[in-house]
N, C-alpha and C positions, 0 to 999 in steps of 0.2 A: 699479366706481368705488370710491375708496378712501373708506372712512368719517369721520367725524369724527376718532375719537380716533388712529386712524394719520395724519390729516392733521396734525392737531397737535404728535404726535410728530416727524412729519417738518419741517415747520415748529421746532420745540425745537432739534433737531440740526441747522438749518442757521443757524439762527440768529446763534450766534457767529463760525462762517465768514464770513457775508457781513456782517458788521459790521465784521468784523477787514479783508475785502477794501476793503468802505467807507472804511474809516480810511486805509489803505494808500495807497489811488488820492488820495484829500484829502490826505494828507501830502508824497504825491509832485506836489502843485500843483495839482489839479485843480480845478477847485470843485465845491461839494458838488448844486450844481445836473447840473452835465453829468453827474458818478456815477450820481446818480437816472436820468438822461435814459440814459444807454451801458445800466443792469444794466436798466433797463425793457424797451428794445429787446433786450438778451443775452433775457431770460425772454419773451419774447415769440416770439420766435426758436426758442427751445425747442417753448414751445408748440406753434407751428407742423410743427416735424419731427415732433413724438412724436403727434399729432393725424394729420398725414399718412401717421406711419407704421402707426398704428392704424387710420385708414380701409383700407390698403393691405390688410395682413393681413386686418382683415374681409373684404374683397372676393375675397381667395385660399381662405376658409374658404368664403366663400361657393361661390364655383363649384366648390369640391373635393365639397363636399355635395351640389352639382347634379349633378354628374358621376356621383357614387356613386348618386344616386336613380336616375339613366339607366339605372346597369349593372343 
């Protein structure tokens, strides 16, 4: 799990991007309500894959170690 100070890092570097995207979606008419509401759901979403795709892989690690204790 990634620690504080690389969170923040990465949190630093995305920072300007999704404001700029923010601005973007508000200027092109949106309100700044539904933004909030669309990038919550987009990160949320994420979360989801990269969570599922990390159970996945555990599970593959997992039985490749079982496999090798067998042999």
């Amino acid at each position: 799990m990634a620690g504080i100070e690389t969170n923040e890092a990465c949190r630093e570097t995305l920072s300007e991007p999704f404001e700029a995207l923010v601005e973007k979606a508000v200027s092109s008419g949106w309100p700044e309500h539904e933004v909030a509401l669309a990038m919550s759901e987009l990160a949320e979403a994420l979360v989801v894959r990269v969570s599922a795709r990390v159970l996945i892989e555990g599970s593959i690690y997992s039985q490749l170690a079982s496999e090798r204790a067998k042999n």
